[in-house]
VOPAGU-2260 file (C-alpha; in pm, 1 decimal, decimal comma):
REM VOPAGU-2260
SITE   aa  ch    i         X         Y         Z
SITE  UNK   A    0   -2759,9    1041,1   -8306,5
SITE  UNK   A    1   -2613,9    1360,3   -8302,5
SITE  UNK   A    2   -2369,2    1296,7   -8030,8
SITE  UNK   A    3   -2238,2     940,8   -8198,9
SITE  UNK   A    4   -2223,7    1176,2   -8546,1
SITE  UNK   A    5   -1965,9    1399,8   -8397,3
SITE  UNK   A    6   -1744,6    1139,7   -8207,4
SITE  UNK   A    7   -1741,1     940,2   -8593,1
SITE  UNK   A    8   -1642,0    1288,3   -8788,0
SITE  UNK   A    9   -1381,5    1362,7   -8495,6
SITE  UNK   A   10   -1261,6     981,4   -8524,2
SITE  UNK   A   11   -1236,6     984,6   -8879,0
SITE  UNK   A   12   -1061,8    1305,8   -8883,8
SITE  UNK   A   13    -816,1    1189,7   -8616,1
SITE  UNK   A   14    -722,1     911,4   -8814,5
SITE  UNK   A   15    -651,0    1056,4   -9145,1
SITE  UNK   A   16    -413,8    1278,7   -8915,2
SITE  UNK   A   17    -180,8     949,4   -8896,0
SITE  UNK   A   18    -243,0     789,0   -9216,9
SITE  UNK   A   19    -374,4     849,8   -9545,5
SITE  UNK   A   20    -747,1     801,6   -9614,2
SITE  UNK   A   21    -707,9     490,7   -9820,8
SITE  UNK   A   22    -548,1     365,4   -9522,6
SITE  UNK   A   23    -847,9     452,3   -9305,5
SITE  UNK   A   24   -1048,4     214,0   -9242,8
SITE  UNK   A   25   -1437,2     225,2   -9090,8
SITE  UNK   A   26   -1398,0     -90,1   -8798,0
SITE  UNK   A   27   -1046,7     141,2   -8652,2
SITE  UNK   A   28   -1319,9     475,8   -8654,5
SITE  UNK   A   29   -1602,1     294,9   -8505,2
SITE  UNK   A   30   -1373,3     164,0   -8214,1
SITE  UNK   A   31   -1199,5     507,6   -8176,4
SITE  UNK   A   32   -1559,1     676,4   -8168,0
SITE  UNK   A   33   -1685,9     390,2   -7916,8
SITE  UNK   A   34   -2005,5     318,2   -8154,6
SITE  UNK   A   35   -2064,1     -10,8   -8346,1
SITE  UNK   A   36   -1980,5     -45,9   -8700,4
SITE  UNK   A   37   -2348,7     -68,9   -8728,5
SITE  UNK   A   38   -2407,2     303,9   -8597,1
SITE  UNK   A   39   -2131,4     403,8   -8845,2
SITE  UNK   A   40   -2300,9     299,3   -9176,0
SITE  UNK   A   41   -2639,4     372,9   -9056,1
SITE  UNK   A   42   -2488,7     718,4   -8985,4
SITE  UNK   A   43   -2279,9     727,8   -9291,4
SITE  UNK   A   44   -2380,0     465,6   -9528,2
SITE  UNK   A   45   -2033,2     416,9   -9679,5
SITE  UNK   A   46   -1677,0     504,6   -9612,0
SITE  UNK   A   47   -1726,4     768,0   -9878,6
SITE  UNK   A   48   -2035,2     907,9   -9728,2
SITE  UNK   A   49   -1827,4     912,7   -9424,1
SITE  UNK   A   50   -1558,6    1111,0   -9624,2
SITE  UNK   A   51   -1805,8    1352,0   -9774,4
SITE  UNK   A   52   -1968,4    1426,8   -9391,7
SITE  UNK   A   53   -1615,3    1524,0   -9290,6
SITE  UNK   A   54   -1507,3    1739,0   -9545,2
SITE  UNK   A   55   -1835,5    1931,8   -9520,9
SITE  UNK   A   56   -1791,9    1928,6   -9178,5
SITE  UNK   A   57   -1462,1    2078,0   -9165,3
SITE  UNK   A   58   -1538,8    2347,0   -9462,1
SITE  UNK   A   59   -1852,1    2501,9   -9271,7
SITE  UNK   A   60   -1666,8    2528,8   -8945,0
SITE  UNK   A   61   -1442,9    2716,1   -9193,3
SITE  UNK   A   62   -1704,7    2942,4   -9294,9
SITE  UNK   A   63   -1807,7    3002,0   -8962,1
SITE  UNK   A   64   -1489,8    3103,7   -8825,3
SITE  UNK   A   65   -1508,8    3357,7   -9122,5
SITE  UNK   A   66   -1899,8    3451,0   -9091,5
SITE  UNK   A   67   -1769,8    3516,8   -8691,9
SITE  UNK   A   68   -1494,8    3707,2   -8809,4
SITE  UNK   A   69   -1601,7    3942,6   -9042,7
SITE  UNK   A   70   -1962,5    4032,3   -8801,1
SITE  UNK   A   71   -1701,9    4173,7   -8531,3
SITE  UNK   A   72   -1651,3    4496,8   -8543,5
SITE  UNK   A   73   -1281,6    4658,0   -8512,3
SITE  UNK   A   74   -1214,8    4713,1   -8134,1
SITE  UNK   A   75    -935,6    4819,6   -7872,8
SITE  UNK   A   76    -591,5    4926,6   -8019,7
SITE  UNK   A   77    -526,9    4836,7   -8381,8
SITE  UNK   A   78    -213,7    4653,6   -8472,7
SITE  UNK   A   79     144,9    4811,1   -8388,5
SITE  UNK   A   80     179,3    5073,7   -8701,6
SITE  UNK   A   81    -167,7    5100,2   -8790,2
SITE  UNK   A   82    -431,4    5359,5   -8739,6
SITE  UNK   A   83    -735,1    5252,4   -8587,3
SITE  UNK   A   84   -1020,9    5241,5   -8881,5
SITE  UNK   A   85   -1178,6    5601,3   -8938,3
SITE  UNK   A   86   -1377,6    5530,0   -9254,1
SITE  UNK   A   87   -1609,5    5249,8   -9372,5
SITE  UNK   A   88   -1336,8    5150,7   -9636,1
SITE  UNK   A   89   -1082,5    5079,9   -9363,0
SITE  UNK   A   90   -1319,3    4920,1   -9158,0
SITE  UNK   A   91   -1397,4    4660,1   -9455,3
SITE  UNK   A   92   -1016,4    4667,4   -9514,2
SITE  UNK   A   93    -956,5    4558,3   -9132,8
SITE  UNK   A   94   -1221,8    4315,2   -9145,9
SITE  UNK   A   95   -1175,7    4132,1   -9440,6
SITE  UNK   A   96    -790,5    4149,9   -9363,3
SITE  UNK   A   97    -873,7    3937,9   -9007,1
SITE  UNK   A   98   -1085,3    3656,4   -9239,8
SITE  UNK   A   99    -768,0    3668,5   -9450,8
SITE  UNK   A  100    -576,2    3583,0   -9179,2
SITE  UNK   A  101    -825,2    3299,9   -9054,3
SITE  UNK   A  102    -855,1    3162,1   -9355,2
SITE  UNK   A  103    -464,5    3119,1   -9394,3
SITE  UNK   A  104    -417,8    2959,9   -9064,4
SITE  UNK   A  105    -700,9    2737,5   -9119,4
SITE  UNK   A  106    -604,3    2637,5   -9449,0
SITE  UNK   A  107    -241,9    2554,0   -9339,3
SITE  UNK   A  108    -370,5    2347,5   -9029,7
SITE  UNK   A  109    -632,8    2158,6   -9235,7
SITE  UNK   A  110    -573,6    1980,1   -9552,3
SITE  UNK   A  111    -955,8    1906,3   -9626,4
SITE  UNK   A  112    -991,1    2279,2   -9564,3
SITE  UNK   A  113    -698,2    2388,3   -9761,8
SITE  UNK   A  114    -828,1    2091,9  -10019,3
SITE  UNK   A  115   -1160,9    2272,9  -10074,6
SITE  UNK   A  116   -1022,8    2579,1  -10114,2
SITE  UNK   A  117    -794,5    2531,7  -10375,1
SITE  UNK   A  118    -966,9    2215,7  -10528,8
SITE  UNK   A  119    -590,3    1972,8  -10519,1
SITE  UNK   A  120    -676,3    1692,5  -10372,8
SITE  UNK   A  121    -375,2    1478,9  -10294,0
SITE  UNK   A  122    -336,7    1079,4  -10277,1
SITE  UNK   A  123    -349,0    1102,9   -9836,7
SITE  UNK   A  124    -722,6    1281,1   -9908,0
SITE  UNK   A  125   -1036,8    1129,0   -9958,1
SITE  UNK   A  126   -1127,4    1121,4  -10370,4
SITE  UNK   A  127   -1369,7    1420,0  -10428,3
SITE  UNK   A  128   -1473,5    1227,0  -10751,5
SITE  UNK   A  129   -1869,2    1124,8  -10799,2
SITE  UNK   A  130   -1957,4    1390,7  -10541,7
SITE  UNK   A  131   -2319,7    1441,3  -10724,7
SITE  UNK   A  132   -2430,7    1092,7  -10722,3
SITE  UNK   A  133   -2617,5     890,4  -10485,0
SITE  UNK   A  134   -2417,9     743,1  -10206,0
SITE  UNK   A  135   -2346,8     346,5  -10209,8
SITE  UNK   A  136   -2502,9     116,9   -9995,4
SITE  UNK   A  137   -2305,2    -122,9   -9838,4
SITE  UNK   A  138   -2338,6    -495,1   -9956,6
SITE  UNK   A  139   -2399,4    -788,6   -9818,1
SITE  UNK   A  140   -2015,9    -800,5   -9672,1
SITE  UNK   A  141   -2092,1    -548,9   -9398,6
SITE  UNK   A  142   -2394,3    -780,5   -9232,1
SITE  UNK   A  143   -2576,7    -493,8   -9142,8
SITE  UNK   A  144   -2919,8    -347,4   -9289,3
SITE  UNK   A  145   -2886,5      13,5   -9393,5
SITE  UNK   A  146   -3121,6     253,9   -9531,1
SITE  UNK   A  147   -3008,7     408,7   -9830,6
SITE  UNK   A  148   -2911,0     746,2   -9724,7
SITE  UNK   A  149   -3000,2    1010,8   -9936,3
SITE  UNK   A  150   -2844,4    1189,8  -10255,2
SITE  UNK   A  151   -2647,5    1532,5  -10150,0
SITE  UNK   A  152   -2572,8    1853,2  -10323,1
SITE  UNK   A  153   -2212,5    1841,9  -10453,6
SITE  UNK   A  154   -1939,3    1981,2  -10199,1
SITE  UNK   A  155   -1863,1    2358,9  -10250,9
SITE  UNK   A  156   -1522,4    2394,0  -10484,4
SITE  UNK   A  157   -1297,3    2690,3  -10463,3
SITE  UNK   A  158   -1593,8    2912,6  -10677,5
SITE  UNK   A  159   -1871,0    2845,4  -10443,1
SITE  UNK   A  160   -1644,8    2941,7  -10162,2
SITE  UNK   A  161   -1506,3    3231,3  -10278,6
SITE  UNK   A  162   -1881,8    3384,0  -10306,9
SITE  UNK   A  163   -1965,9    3216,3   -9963,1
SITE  UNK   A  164   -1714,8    3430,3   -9839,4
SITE  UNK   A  165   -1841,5    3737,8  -10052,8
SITE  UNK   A  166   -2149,3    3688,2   -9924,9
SITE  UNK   A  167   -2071,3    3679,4   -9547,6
SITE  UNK   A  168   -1865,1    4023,6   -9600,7
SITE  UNK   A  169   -2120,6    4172,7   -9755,3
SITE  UNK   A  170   -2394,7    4082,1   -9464,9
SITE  UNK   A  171   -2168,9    4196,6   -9207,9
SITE  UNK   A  172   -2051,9    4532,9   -9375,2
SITE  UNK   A  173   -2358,2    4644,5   -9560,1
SITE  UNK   A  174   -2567,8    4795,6   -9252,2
SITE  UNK   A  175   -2376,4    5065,7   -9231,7
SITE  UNK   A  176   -2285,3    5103,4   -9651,3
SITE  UNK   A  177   -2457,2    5370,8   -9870,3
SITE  UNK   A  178   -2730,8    5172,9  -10022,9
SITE  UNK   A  179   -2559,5    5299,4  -10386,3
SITE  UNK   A  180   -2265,6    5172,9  -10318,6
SITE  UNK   A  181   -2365,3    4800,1  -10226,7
SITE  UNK   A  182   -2269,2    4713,1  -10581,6
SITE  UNK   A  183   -1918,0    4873,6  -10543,6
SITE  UNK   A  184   -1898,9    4680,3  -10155,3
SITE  UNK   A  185   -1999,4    4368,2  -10315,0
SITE  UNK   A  186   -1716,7    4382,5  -10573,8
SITE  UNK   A  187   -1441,0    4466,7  -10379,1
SITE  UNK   A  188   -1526,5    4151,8  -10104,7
SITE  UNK   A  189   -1521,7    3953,3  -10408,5
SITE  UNK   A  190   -1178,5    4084,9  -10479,7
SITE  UNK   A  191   -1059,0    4042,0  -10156,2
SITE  UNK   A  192   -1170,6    3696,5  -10176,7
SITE  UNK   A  193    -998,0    3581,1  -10486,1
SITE  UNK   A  194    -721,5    3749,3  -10354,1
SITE  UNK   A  195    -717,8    3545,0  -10003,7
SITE  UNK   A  196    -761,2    3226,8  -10205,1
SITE  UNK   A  197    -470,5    3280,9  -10419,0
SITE  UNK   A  198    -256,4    3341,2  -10107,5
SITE  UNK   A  199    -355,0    2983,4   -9984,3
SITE  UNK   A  200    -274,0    2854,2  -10352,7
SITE  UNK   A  201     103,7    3041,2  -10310,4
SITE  UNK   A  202     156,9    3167,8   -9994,9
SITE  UNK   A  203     235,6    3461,4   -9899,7
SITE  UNK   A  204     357,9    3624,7   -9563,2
SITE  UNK   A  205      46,9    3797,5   -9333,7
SITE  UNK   A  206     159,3    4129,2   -9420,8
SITE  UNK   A  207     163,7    4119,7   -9768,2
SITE  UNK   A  208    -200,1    3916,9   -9729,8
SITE  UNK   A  209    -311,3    4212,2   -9573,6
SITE  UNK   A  210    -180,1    4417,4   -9827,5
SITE  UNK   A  211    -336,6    4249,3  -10082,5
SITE  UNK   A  212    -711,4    4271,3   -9953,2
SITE  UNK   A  213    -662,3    4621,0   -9874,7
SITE  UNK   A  214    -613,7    4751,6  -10170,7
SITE  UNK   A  215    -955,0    4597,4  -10275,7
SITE  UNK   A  216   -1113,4    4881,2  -10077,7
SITE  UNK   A  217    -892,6    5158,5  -10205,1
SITE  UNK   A  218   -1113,8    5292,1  -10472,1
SITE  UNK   A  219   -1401,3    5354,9  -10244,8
SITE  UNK   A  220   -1532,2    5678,9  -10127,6
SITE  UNK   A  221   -1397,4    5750,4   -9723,0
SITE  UNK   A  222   -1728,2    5757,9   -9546,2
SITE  UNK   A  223   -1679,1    5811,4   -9186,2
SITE  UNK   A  224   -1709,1    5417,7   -8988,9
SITE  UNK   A  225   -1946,3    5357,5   -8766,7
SITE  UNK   A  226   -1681,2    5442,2   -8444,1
SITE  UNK   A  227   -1510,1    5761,0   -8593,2
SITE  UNK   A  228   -1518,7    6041,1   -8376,3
């Protein structure tokens, strides 16, 4: 139930919004969701499965808004002060400066987001503990038969991200990169991803983000961007 999935996740979400997760609790998300407690743990299985489904959830639309980001290529007038990209360098730089910025906003608007990322989890969060092992069922208690749901791949820490993001630079840049220089691409979006993440860990203001993930790209040769005159 695809449609009952989504109103759940965006119920669950609300609520920890208001109160901390501990507070949360599943007969409040059901009702705000307009499904039966029944559809919730058949969906979910637990309150934790419901937790992990949310934070997954949140950190892929995450890594979309990034994946959409970086595959846009650098249009219309550049920023007030800034050139408008004339090499492949400073069309990486712009690009991977704009998923810097994203992932900022995102991270200061979401907590799970901003959670992942940095891997603190705080007491209003759910627990990230026991995230490789098999779900619970619920017990008798609930009333309800449920099939077990089943195990999941751990959720991504602040590591797996960081090469998710790597990645996603690298698939949107490297069409128009000298095949040897790929390696030298793929290091410097790894760079400028470390360097994005430790901006949400202390913050820093958007120009001096920008800076920053620049300056991954200034060692690389000036080959004229796909755009350049």
């Amino acid at each position: 139930m695809p449609a009952a999935r989504d109103s759940l996740l965006d119920a669950a979400y609300a609520a920890l919004e208001v109160r901390p997760w501990a507070g949360v609790r599943m007969v409040d998300v059901a009702a705000a969701a307009g499904v039966s407690r029944q559809t919730l743990y058949n969906e979910f299985g637990s309150k934790q499965g419901l937790a992990r489904a949310l934070v997954r959830r949140e950190t892929e639309g995450y890594l979309a808004g990034v994946e959409r980001i970086l595959s846009r290529p650098v249009t219309g007038a550049p920023p007030e002060g800034a050139a408008r990209p004339s090499s492949l360098p400073e069309e990486a730089q712009a690009r991977l400066a704009a998923a810097a910025d994203w992932t900022l906003r995102t991270a200061r608007a979401n907590p799970l987001v901003r959670a992942v990322l940095t891997g603190c989890w705080n007491e209003r969060l759910p627990s990230p503990a026991d995230q490789s092992l098999p779900l619970p069922v619920p017990g008798p208690r609930t009333g309800f038969p449920v099939v077990p749901p089943p195990v999941e791949a751990p959720l991504p820490g602040p590591s797996e991200l960081v090469g998710r993001f790597s990645d996603r630079a690298v698939a949107a840049l490297e069409a128009d990169w000298p095949k040897e220089e790929l390696t030298e691409l793929g290091t410097a979006c790894t760079t400028a991803a470390r360097l994005t993440l430790s901006c949400v860990v202390a913050p820093a203001d958007p120009e001096e983000v920008g800076r920053l993930v620049r300056s991954a790209f200034a060692g690389l040769p000036r080959h004229p961007a796909p755009h350049a005159p």
